[in-house]
PLY file of the C-alpha trace (Angstrom):
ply
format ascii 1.0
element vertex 415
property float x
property float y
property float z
element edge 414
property int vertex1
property int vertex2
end_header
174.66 202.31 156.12
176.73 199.74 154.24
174.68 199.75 150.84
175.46 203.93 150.90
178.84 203.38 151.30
179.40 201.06 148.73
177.12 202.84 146.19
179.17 206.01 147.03
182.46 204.43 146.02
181.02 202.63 143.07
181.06 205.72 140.34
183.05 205.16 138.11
182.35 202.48 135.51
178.32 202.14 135.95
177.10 200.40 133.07
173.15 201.69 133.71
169.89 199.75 135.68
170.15 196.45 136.31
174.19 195.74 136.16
176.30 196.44 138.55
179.69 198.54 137.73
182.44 196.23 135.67
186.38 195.38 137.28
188.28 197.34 135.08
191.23 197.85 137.58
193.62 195.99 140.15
191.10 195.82 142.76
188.37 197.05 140.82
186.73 200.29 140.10
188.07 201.77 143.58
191.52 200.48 142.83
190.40 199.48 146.75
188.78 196.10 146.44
185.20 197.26 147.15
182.12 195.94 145.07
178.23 196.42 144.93
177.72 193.03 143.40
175.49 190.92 144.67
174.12 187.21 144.52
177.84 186.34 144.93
177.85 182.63 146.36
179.78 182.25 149.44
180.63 178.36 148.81
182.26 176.97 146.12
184.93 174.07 145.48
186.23 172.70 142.12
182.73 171.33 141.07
180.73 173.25 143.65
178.65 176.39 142.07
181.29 176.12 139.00
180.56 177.85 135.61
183.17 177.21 133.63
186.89 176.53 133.79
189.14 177.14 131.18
192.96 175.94 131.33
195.10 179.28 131.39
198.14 178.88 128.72
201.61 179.81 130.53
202.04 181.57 133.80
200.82 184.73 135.85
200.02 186.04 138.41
198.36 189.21 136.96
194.81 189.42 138.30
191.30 188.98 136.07
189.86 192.63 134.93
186.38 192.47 133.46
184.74 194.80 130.83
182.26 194.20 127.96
181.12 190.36 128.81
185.06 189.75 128.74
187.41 188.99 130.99
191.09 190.35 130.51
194.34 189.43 131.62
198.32 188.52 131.09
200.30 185.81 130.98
203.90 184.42 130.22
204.26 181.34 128.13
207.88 179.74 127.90
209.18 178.86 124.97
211.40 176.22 123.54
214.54 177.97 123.64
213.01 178.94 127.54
212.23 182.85 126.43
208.79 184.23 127.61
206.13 185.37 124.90
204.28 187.82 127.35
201.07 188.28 125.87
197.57 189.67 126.76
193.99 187.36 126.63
190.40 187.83 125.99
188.10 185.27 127.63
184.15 185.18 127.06
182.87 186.32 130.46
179.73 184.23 129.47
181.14 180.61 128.01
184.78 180.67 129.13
186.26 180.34 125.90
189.48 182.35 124.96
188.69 184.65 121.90
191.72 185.77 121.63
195.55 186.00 122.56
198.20 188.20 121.27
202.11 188.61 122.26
203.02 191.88 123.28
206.64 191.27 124.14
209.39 188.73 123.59
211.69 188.18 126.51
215.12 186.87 125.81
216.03 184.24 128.35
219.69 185.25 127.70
219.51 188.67 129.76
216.57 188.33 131.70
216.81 188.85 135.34
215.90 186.48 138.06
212.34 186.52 139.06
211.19 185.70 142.96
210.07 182.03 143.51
205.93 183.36 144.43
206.20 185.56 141.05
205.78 185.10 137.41
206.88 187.20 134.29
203.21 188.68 134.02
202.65 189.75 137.80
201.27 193.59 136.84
196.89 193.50 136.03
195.60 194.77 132.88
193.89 197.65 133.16
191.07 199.87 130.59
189.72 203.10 130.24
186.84 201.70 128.46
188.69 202.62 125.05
192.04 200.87 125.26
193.56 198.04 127.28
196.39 198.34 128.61
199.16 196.07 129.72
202.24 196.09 131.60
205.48 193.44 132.61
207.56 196.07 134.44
211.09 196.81 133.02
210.12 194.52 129.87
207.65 196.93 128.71
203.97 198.49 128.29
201.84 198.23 125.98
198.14 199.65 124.52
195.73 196.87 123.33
192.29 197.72 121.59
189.80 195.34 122.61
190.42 192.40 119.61
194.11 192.48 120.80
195.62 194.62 118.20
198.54 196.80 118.83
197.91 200.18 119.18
201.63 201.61 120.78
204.62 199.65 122.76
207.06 201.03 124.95
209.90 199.42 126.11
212.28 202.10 126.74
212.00 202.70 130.29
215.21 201.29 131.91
216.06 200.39 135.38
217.58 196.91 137.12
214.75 195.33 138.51
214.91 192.86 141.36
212.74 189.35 141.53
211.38 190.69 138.18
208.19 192.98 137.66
205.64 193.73 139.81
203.05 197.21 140.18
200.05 197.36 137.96
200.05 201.35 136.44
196.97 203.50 136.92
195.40 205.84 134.79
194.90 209.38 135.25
193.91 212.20 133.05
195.18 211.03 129.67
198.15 209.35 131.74
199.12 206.07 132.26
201.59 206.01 136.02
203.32 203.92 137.08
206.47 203.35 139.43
210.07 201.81 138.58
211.52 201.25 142.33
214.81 198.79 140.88
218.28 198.20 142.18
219.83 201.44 140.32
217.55 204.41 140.17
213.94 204.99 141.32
211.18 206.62 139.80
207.96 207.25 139.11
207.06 208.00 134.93
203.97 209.19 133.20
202.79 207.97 129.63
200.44 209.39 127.68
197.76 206.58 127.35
197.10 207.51 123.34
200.74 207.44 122.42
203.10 206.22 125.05
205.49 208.48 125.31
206.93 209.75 128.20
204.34 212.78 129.69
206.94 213.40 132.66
209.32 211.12 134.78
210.20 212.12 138.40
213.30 210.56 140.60
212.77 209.15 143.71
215.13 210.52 146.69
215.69 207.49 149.36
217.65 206.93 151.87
217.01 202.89 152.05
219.50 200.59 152.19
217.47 198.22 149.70
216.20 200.63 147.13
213.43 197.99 145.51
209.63 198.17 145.25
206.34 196.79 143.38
203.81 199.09 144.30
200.95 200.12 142.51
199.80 204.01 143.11
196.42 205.28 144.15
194.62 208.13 142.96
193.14 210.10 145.87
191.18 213.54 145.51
192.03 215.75 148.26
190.49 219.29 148.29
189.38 218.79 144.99
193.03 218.30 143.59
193.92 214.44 142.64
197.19 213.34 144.04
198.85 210.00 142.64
200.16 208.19 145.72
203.29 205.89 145.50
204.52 203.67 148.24
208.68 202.94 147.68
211.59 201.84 149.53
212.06 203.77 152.49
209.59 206.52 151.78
205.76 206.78 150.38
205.01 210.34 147.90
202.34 211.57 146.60
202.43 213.38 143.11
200.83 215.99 141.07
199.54 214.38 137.92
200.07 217.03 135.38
203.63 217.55 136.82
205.10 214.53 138.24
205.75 216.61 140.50
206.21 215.65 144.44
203.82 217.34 147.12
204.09 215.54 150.25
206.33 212.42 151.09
206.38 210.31 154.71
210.14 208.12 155.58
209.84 205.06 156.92
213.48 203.73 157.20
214.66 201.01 155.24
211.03 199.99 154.56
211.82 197.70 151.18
210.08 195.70 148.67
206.52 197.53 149.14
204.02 195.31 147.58
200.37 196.78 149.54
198.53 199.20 147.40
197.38 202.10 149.64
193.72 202.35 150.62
192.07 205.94 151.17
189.26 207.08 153.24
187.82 208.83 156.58
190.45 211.76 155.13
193.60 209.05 155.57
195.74 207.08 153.83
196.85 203.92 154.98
200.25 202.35 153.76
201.99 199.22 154.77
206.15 199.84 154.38
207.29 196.38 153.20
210.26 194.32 154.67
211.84 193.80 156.69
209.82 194.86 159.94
206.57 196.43 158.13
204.28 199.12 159.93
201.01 200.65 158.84
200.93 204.23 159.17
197.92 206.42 158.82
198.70 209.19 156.99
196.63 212.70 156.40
197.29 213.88 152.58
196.68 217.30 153.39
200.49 218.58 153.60
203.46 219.73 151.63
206.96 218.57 151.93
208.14 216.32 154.10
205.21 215.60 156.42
207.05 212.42 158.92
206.70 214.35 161.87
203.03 216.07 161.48
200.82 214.43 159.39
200.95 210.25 160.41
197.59 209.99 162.40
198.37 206.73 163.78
200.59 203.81 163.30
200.05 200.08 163.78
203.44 197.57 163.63
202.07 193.71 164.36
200.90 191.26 161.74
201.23 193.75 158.85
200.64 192.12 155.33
204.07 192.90 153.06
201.81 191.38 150.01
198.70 191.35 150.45
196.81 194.74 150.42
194.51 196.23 153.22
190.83 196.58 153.15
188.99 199.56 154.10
185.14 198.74 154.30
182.68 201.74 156.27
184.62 202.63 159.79
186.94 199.22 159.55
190.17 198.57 158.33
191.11 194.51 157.23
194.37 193.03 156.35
195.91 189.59 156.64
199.37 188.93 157.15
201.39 186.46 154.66
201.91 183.95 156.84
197.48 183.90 157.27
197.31 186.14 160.89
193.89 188.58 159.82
193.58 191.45 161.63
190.75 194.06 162.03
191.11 197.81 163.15
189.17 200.75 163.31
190.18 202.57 160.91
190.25 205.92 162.27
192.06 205.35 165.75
193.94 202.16 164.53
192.74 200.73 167.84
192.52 196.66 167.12
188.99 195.02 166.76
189.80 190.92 166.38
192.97 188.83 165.56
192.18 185.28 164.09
194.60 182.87 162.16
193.43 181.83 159.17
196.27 179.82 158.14
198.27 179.23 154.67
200.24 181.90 153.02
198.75 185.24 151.81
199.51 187.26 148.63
196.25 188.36 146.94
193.94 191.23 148.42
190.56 190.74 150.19
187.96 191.29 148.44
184.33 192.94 149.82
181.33 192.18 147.86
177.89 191.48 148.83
178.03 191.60 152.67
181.46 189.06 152.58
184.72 189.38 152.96
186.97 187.32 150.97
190.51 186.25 152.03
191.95 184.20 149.22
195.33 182.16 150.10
197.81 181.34 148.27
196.88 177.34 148.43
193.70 178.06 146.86
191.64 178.35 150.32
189.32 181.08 150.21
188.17 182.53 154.19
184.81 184.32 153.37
183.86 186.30 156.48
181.23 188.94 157.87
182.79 192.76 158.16
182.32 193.69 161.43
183.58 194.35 164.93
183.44 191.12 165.47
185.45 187.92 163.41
182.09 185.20 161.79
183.54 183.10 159.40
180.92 182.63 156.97
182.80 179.33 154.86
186.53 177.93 153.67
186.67 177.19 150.39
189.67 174.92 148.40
190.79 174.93 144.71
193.09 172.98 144.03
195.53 175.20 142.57
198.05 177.98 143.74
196.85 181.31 143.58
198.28 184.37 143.86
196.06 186.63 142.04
193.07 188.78 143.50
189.79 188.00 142.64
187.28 190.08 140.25
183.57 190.17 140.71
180.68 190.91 139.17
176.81 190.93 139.41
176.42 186.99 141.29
180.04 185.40 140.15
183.43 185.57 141.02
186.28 185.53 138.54
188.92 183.56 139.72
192.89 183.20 138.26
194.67 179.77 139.87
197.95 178.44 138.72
196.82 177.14 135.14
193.24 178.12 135.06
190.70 180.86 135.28
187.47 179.56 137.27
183.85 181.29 136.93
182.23 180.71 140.48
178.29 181.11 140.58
175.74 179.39 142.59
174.17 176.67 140.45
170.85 178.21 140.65
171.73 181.18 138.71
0 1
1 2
2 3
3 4
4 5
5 6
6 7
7 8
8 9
9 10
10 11
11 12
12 13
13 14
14 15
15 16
16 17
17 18
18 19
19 20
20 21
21 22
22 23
23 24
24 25
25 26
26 27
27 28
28 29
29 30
30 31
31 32
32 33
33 34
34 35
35 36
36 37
37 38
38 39
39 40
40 41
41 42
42 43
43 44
44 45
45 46
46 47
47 48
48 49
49 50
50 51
51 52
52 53
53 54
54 55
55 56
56 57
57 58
58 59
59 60
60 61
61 62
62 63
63 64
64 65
65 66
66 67
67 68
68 69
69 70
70 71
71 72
72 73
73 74
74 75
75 76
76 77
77 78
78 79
79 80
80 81
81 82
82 83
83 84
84 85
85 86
86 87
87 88
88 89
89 90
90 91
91 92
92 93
93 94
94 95
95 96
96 97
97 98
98 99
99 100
100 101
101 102
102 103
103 104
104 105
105 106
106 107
107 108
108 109
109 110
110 111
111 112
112 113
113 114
114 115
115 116
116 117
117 118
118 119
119 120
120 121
121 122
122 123
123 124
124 125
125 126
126 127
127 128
128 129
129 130
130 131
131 132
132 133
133 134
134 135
135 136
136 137
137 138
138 139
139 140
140 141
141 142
142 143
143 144
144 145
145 146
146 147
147 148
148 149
149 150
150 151
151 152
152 153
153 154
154 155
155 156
156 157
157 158
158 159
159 160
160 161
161 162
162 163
163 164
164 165
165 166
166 167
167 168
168 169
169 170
170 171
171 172
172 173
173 174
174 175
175 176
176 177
177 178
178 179
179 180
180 181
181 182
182 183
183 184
184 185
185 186
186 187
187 188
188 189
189 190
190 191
191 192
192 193
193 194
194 195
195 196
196 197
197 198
198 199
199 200
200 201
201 202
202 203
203 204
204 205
205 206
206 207
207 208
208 209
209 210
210 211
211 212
212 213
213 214
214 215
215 216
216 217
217 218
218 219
219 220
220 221
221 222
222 223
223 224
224 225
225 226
226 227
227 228
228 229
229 230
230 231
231 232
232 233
233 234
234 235
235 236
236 237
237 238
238 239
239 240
240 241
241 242
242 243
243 244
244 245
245 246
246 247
247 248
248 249
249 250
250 251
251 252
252 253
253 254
254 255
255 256
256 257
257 258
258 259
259 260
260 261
261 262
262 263
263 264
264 265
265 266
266 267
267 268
268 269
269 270
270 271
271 272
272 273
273 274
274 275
275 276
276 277
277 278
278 279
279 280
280 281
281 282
282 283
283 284
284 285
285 286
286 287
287 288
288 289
289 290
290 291
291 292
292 293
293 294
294 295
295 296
296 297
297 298
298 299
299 300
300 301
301 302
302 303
303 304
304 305
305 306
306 307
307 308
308 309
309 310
310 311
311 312
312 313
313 314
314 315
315 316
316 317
317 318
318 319
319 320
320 321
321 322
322 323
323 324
324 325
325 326
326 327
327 328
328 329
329 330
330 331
331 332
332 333
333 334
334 335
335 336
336 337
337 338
338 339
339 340
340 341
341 342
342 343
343 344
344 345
345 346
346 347
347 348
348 349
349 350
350 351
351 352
352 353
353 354
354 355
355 356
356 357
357 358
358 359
359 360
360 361
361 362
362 363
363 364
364 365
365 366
366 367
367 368
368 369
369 370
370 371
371 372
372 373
373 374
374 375
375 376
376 377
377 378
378 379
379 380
380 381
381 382
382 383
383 384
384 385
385 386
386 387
387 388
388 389
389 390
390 391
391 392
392 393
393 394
394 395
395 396
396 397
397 398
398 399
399 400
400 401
401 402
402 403
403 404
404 405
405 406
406 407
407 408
408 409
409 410
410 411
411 412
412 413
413 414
């Protein structure tokens, strides 16, 4: 049933009767995009089932995470001499209004590196363990917040040459904060201790990719009762030992570059997207050792695959939408297709499930909510009239929303 699957994956951050779990994670508490909110209104335009608005200072693309009646997230604001102040926010979950907002890291517009034209200097999602926030701009730095946006530790002493700036959101594990630095020069993936961060363990990646480059953030998966961090790169995707760093099982995939898709996990798989240029999903068992190409990919899938956006794994089906808006549904254990339907616009935010819908939100501002099922039911289209790149957060009968220059509340006016 689809209300025992969701309440299955829902475990983490349960707040006790009557309130449904909080977002404290890219993609929520499953780092997979699942919810057991409800009430969540399927309609909505820029004065349509609206709470509040409030104008977003500076730039990012980082997505909304929600804990404590706040909502959390980053942001880069240019200055007059055009360097970025990337800072962290705290926004009332309930009025709207920023409480506060603190800068975490200067960036000198004399030797910063050329960002993509679809990113921003604040692209990686906040992220809390319920104690601490935590923040992240890639190779400018990470940082631990408490929740009135004092300092607790910086670290910005993690080197590599990135390419179209930063990108993967870390993930917490243990008392470690993981993350993975895929940049022009060296590869690897580092572990910080979330109370101090300093460096736990660091572990090279070993690639044979012609373009060496990747954004992805890890997944924590618990296989045979042992958690495994798993880290999509160029050319290859690992999976690591989180008191070690160290590598048990890795799958090649060529020249695979630029991986952007988180993983999703479930049905005993793994399911990774490879990036440019020509991506493939591969299903992947995370039950070997080594080098597992030739013995453990269940299945493999190589038309309309997302290189941005992340998949969706909901009960026996697997979602995804391609960036250029082609949505696709499999099932998820035989990769066997289900439907195809354009959507249309461009596609870099991850759908979203949440009270029997779907949400596919473009990067126009068009949301596609659908029905999951064998079968494609568009349920309503939706416009802002912003850009937006980031994913959505949701709680108990609203939707969090991050556009261009503002963060929307969406709930149905009868709330």
């Amino acid at each position: 049933m689809r209300s025992h699957f969701v309440a299955c994956l829902v475990v983490w951050f349960w707040v006790g009767p009557g309130r449904t779990e909080e977002w404290p994670d890219f993609r929520g508490p499953t780092g997979q995009g699942i919810s057991s909110a409800t009430k969540i209104p399927a309609t909505w335009s820029d004065t349509e089932n609206v709470a509040w608005k409030t104008p977003i200072p500076g730039s990012g693309w980082s997505s909304p995470i929600l804990f404590q009646g706040r909502v959390y997230l980053t942001t880069a604001i240019e200055q007059p001499n055009r360097d970025q102040s990337l800072a962290a926010l705290a926004v009332d979950l309930k009025t709207g209004k920023i409480l506060w907002q603190k800068e975490v890291f200067r960036q000198d517009a004399r030797t910063a590196p050329r960002i993509h034209r679809k990113a921003s200097h604040a692209n990686p999602t906040p992220i809390t363990d319920g104690d601490k926030l935590f923040v992240h701009f890639g190779h400018q730095g990470t940082a631990c917040l408490d929740f009135e946006g004092n300092i607790v530790w910086r670290n910005n002493r993690i080197r590599y040459a990135p390419v179209h700036g930063n990108g993967g959101t870390p993930v917490l594990v243990n008392d470690l904060l993981v993350f993975s630095c895929d940049g022009s020069d060296k590869q690897f993936v580092v572990a910080l201790a979330k109370d101090t961060g300093q460096i736990e363990w660091q572990t090279n990646r070993e690639t044979s990719a012609l373009k060496k480059f990747a954004f992805c953030t890890p997944l924590v998966i618990t296989v045979d009762g042992r958690k495994q961090i798993v880290s999509p790169g160029a050319g290859l995707v690992a999976a690591y030992d989180p008191r070690s760093g160290k590598e048990i099982w890795r799958v090649r995939y060529g020249n695979g570059y630029s991986v952007v898709p988180r993983p999703v996990f479930g049905h005993g798989l793994v399911y990774v997207c490879t990036g440019f240029d020509t991506a493939k999903l591969l299903a992947i068992r995370p039950t070997g050792k080594g080098d597992v190409t030739d013995s453990h990919v269940a299945w493999s899938y190589d038309t309309g695959i997302p290189r941005t956006s992340s998949l969706l794994l909901f009960e026996n089906e697997l979602y995804m939408v391609s960036d250029f808006g082609v949505a696709q549904c499999l099932d998820a254990k035989s990769g066997r297709l289900l439907w195809r339907e354009r959507l249309g616009g461009g596609f870099s935010a991850s759908p979203l499930y949440a009270d029997g819908k779907i949400f596919f939100p473009a990067e126009n501002g068009v949301c596609t909510v659908i029905r999951p099922g064998k079968k494609f039911v568009r349920l309503a289209r939706n416009t802002l009239p912003e850009r937006t790149f980031a994913s959505f957060a949701v709680m108990d009968g609203a939707l969090i929303i991050r556009t261009e220059k503002h963060l929307y509340r969406i709930q149905s006016s009868d709330k």
